[in-house]
C-alpha positions as CSV (number, residue, x, y, z in Angstrom):
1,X,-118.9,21.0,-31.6
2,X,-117.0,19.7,-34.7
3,X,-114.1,22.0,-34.4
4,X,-111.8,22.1,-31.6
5,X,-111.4,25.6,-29.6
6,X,-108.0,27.0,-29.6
7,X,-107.4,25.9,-26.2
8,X,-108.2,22.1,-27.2
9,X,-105.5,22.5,-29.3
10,X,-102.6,24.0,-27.5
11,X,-103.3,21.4,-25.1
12,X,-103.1,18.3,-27.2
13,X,-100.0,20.0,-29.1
14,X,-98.4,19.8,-25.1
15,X,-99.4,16.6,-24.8
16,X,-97.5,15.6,-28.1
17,X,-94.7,17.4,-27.0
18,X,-94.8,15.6,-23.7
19,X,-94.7,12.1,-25.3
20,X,-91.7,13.1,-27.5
21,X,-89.4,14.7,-24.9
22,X,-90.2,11.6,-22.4
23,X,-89.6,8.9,-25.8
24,X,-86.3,11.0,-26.3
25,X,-85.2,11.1,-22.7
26,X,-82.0,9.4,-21.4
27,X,-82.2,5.6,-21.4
28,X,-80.9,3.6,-17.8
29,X,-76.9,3.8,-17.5
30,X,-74.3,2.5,-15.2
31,X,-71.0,2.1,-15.2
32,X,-67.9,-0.4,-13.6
33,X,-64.7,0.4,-12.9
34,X,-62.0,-2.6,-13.9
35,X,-59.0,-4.1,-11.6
36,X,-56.7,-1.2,-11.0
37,X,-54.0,-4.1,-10.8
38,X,-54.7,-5.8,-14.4
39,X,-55.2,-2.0,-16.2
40,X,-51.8,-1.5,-14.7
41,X,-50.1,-4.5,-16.5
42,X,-51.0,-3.3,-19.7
43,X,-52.0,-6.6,-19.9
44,X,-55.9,-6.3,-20.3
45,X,-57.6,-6.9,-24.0
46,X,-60.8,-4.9,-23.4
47,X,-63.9,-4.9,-21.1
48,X,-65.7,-7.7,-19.5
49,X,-69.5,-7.8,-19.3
50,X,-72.0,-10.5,-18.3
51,X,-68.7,-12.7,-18.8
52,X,-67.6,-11.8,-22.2
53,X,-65.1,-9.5,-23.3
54,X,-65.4,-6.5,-25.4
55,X,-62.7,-4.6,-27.0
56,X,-61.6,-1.0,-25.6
57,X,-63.6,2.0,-27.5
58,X,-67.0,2.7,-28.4
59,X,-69.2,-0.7,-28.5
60,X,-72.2,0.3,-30.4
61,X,-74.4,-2.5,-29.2
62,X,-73.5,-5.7,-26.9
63,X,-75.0,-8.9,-27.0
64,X,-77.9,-7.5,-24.1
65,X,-78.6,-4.5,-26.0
66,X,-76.5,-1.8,-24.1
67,X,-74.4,0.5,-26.0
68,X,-70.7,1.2,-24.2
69,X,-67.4,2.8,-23.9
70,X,-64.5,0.8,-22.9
71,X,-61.1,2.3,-21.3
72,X,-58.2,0.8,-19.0
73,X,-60.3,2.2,-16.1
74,X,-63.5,1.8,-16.8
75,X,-66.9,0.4,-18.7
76,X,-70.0,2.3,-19.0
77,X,-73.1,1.5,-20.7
78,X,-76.5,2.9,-21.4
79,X,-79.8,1.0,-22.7
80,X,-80.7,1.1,-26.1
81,X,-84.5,0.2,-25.3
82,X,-87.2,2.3,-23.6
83,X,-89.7,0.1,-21.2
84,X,-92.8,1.1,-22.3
85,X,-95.3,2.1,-18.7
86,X,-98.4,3.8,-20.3
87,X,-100.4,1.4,-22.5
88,X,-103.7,-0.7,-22.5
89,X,-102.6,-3.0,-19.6
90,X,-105.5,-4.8,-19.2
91,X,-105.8,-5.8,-23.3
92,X,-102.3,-5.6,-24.1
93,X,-98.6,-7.2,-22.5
94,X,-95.1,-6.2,-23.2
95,X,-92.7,-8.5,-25.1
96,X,-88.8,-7.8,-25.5
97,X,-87.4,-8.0,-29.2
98,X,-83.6,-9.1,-28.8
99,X,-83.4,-8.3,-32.6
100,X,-84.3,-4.8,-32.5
101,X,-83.4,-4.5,-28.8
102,X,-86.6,-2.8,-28.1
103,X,-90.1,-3.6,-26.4
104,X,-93.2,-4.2,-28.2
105,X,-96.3,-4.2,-26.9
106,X,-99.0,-6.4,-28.6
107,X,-102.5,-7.4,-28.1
108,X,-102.7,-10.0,-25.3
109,X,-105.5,-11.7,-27.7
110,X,-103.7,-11.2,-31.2
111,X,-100.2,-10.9,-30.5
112,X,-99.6,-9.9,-34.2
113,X,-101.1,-6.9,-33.5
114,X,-99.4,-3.9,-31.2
115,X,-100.7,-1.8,-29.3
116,X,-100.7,2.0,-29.0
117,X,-98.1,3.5,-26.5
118,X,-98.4,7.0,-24.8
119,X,-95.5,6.7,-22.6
120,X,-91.9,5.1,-21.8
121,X,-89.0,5.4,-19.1
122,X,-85.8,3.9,-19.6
């Protein structure tokens, strides 16, 4: 009983695999087309989002944690953060970190402490 039969194995090495490919999988996007008039004028600086304005190109991280691309046509953004849905929900609780735009999930009793996580969508 101490050793695990090969079976055991190739079972928990899918599992692991699992976990990685969903942690790796594509975070929520969306995108907004702009004013067809004011991309017309030339006269537009960039993108607006949530009421502030980012320049046109690649914006690596906006102030809500979204990464972007900015044109005359368009804006489209994709999280950078995963929401965590398999976890100890009865011990544990899920708290957003602006800083590292990201969720961490921490012990409902000791919130210093996190908490493992087996799974995430985003």
């Amino acid at each position: 009983m101490g050793s695990m039969s090969l079976l055991q194995k190739n079972f928990l090495a899918f599992l692991v695999a699992m976990g990685i490919i969903v942690t790796l999988g594509d975070a929520y996007c969306f995108s907004t087309m702009n004013n067809p008039e004011e991309a017309n004028t030339g006269k537009r600086e960039g993108c607006i989002l949530d009421g502030k304005l980012y320049p046109f190109g690649v914006i690596k991280r906006t102030h809500n944690c979204l990464t972007c691309t900015c044109t005359q046509d368009s804006m489209s953004c994709c999280s950078l953060f995963h929401t965590p849905t398999g976890y100890d929900k009865e011990n544990c609780e899920v708290v957003f970190n602006k800083e590292s735009c990201n969720y961490d999930v921490v012990q409902k009793s000791d919130p210093s402490k996190k908490c493992f996580v087996y799974s995430r969508v985003g």
